[in-house]
C-alpha positions as CSV (number, residue, x, y, z in Angstrom):
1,X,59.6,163.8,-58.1
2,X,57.9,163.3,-54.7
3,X,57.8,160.0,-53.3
4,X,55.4,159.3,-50.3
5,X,56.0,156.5,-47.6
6,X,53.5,155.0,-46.0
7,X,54.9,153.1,-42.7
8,X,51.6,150.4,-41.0
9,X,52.5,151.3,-37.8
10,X,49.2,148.9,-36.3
11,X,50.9,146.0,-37.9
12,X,54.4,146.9,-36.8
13,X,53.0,147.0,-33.4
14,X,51.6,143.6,-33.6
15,X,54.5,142.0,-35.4
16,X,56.6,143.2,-32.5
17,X,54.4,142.3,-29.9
18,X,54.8,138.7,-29.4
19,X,58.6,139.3,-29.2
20,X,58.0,141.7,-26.2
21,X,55.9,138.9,-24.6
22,X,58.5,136.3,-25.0
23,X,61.0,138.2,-23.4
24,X,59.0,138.6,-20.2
25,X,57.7,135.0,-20.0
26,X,60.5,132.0,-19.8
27,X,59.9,129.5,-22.4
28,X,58.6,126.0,-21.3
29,X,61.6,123.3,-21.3
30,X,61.8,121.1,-25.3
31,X,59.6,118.5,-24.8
32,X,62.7,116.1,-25.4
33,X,63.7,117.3,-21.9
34,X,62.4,114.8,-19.7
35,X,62.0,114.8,-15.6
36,X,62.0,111.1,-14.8
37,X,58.6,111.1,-11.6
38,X,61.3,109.7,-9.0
39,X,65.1,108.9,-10.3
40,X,65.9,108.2,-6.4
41,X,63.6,105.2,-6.6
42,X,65.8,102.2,-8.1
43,X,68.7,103.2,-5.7
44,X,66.6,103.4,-2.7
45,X,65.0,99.7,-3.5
46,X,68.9,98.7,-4.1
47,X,69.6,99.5,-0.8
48,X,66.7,98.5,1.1
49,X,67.0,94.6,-1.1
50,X,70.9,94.7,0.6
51,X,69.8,95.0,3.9
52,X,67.2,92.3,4.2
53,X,69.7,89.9,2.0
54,X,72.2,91.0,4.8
55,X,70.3,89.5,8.0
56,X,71.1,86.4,8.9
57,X,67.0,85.3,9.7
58,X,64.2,86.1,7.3
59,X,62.7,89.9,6.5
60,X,59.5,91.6,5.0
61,X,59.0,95.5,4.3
62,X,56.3,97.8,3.6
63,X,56.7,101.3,2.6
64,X,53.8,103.9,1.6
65,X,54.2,107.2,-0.2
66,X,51.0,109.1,1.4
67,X,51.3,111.7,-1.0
68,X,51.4,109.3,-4.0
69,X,49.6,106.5,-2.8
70,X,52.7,104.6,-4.0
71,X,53.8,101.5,-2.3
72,X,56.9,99.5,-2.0
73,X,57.1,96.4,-0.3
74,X,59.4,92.8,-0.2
75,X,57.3,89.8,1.2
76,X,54.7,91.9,1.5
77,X,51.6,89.7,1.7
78,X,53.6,87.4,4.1
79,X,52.7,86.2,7.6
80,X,55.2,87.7,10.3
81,X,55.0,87.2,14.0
82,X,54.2,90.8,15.4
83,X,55.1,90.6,18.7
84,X,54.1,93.3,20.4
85,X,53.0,95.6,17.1
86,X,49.5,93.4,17.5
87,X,48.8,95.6,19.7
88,X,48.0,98.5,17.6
89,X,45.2,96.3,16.3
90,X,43.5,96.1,19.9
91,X,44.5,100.3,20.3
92,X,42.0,100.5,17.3
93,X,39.4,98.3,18.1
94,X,39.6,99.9,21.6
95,X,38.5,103.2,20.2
96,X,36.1,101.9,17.8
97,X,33.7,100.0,21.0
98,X,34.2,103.7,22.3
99,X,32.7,105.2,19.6
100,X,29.9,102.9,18.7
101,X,29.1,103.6,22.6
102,X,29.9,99.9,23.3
103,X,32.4,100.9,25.8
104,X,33.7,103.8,27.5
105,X,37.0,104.6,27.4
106,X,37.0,106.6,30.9
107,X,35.6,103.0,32.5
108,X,37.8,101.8,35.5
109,X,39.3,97.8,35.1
110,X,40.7,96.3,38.0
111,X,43.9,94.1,36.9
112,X,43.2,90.5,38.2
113,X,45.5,88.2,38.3
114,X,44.2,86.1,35.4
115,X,45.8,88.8,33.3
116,X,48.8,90.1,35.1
117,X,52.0,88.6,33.2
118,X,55.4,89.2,33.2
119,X,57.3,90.2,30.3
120,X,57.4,94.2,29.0
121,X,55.5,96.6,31.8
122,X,55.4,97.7,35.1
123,X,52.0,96.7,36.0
124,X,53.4,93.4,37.1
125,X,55.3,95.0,39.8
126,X,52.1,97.1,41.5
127,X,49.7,95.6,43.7
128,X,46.3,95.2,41.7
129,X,45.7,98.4,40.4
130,X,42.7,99.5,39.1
131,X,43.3,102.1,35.9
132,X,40.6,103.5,32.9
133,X,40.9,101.9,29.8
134,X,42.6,105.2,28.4
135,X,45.7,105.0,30.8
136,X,45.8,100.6,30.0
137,X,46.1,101.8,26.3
138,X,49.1,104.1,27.1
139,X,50.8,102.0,29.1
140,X,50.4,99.0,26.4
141,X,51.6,101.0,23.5
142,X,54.0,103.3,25.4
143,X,55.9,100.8,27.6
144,X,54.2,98.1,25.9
145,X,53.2,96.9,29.1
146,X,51.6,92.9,28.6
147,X,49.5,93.0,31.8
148,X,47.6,96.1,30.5
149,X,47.3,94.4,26.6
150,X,45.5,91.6,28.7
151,X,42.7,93.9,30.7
152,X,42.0,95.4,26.8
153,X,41.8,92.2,25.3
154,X,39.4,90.6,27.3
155,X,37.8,94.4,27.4
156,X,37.1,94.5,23.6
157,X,36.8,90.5,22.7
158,X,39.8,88.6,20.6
159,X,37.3,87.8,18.2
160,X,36.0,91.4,17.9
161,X,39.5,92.6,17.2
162,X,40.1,89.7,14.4
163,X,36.5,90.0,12.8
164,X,37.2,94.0,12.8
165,X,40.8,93.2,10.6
166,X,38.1,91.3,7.9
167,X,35.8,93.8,7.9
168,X,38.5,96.5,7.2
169,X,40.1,94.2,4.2
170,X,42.8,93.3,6.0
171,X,43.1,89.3,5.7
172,X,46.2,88.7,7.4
173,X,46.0,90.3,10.7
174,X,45.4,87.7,13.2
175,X,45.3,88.2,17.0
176,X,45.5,84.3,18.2
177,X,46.6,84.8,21.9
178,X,47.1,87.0,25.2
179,X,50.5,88.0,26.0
180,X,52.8,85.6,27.2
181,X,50.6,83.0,27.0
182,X,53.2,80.5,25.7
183,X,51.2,77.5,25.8
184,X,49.2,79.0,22.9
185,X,51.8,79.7,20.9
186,X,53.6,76.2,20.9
187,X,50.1,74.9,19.7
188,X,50.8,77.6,17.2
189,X,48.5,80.4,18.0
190,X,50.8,83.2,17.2
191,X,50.0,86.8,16.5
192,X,50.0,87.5,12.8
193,X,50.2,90.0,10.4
194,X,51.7,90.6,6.7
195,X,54.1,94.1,6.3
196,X,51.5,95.4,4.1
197,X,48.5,94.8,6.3
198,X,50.0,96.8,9.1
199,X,51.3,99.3,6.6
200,X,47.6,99.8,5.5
201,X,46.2,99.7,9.3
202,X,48.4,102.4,9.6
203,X,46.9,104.3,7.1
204,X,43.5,103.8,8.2
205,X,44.2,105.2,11.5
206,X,45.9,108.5,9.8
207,X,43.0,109.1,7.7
208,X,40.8,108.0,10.9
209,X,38.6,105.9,8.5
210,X,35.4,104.3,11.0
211,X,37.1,106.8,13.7
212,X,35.4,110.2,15.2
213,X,38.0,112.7,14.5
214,X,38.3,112.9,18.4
215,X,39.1,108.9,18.3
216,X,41.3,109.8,16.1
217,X,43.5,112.2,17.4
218,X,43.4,110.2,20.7
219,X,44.8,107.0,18.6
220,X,47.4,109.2,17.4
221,X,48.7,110.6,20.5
222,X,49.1,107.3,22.2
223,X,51.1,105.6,19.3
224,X,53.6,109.3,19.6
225,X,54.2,108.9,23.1
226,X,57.9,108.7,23.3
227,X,59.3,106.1,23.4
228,X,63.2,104.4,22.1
229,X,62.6,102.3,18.8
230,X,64.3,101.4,15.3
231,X,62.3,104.2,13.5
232,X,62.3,106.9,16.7
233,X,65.4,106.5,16.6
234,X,66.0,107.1,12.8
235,X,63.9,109.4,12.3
236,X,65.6,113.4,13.4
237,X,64.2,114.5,16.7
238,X,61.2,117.1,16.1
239,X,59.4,114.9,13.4
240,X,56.5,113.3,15.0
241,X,56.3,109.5,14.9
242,X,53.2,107.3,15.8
243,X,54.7,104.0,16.3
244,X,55.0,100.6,18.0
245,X,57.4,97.9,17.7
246,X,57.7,94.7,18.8
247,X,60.0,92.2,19.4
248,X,60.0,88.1,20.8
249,X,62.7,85.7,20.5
250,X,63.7,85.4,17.1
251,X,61.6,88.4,16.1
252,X,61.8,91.7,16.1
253,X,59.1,94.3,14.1
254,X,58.6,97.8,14.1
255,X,55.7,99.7,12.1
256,X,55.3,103.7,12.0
257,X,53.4,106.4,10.6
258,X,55.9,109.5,9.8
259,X,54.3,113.1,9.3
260,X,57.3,114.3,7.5
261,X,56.4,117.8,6.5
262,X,55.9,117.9,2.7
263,X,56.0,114.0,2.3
264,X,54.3,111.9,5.3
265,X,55.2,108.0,5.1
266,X,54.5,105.0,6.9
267,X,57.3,102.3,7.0
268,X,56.9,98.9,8.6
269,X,59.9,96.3,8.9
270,X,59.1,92.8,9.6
271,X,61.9,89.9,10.7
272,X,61.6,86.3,12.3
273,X,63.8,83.3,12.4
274,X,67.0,85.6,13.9
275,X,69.7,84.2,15.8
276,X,69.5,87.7,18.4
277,X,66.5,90.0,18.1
278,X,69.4,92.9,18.2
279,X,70.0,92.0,14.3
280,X,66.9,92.6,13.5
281,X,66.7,95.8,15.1
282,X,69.6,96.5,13.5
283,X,68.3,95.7,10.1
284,X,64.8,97.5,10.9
285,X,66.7,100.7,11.8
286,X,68.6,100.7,8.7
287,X,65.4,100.4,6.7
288,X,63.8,103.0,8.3
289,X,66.7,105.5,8.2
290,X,67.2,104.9,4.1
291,X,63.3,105.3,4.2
292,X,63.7,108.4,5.7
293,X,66.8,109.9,3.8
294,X,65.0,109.0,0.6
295,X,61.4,110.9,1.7
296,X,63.5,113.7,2.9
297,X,65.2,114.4,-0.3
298,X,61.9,113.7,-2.2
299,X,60.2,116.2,0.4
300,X,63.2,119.3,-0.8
301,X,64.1,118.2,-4.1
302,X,61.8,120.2,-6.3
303,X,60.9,119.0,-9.8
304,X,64.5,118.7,-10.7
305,X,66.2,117.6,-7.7
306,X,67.6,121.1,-6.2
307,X,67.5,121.1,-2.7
308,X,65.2,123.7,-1.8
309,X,65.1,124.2,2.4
């Protein structure tokens, strides 16, 4: 007795061929693994609540994930005194004249001596100099020199600068008075602005929104000019900063755009009512390093967390 075998060798083939794919391809994780979107985030606010409960005085923060749009923020719709970080308002404005061909930015002001003030700067010290509007900007954001803040002031228009703030949504950005004009500031005509509208003032200028791209880049070399502040100084040498801080009696601010490769961030800290301006440096610095540890480990950390260089 013969018996014959027949073996279906086309749907062998096929049976075996999702096995063969399966062992080249990794499977995709159970769904009931789940990847929380940032498990660093509820230490990281922890820390940063700690330090403004710390301060002996009052403190506001901003903090903007550029890659997420995410934003994280304590007394973040609340008037500050900026001290000197108003001046970043004017810097904008400044370029924006230039570019609607109101002004030009190569024009030569002399310094009278309706604006020549003591305080921050060297222009005090030089016998009426007469500088463009490009070297007044540099020398007001990168030695925040008061004197020079004064020639652009007048330059642009106050009112210019504050109607400018409206028009770009930003409601609580107020400039109210020249520098070191004390006599407007005990009637109350201090320089304004919430943590969050500089945060976002911030962002317009990265994204050079209303800006030529020119304006632009020229706005953001000025604010990187190198100079000693709470975030320079927490931030690792090589990462490029365009900041400007300020600081009054009682006050001290700092606000920054950080183009951390992989995870850019702007950070702004805001205090008032301190017994020395040094403590709020202090605290600002600490903010902005624990801003910066936390982007940084965002910025390596994968989808699970390894630190990948």
């Amino acid at each position: 007795m013969r018996f014959i075998v027949r073996v279906a060798v086309p749907a062998l083939a096929g049976a075996l061929l999702p096995l063969h794919a399966a062992a080249q391809a990794p499977p995709a994780p159970p769904a009931a693994i789940t990847v929380p979107d940032d498990p660093l985030r509820q230490a990281f606010e922890r820390r940063l609540e700690a330090t403004a409960l710390a301060l002996d005085g009052d403190m506001g923060y901003c903090i903007v994930d550029l890659t997420t749009g995410a934003r994280l923020s304590r007394k973040g719709d609340q008037a500050f005194p900026t001290a000197s970080t108003i001046k970043i308002a004017v810097l904008y404005e400044l370029f924006r004249q230039a570019d609607e061909k109101r002004l030009r930015l190569d024009d030569v002001r002399a310094l009278g001596a309706a604006t020549r003030v003591e305080g921050s700067g060297i222009l005090q010290f030089l016998d009426t100099p007469a500088l463009s509007l490009t070297d007044y900007a540099t020398l007001m954001i990168m030695l925040s020199d008061n004197s020079a803040t004064n020639v652009l002031i007048d330059a642009v228009g106050m009112d210019n600068v504050n109607q400018r703030m409206r028009s770009l949504g930003l409601a609580h950005i107020w400039l109210q008075r020249r520098m070191i004009d004390l006599e407007a500031a005990k009637q109350g005509r201090e320089n304004l602005a919430s943590p969050c509208d500089l945060a976002a003032l911030l962002g317009i200028v990265e994204k050079g929104t209303g800006l030529t791209t020119a304006s632009r880049e020229a706005m953001l070399a000025i604010l990187r000019k190198p100079k000693s502040t709470p975030i320079t100084r927490a931030v690792p040498a090589g990462i490029p900063v365009a900041s400007k801080p300020g600081g009054l009696d009682g006050v001290a601010v700092d606000a920054g755009f950080v183009a951390l490769p992989g995870r850019p961030y702007i950070v702004v800290g805001m205090t008032t009512w301190l017994s020395t301006g040094s403590d709020g440096d202090a605290a600002v610095e600490v903010l902005a390093r624990d801003t910066h540890a936390y982007f940084a480990r965002l910025a390596r950390g994968g989808r699970y967390g390894r630190m990948i260089p």
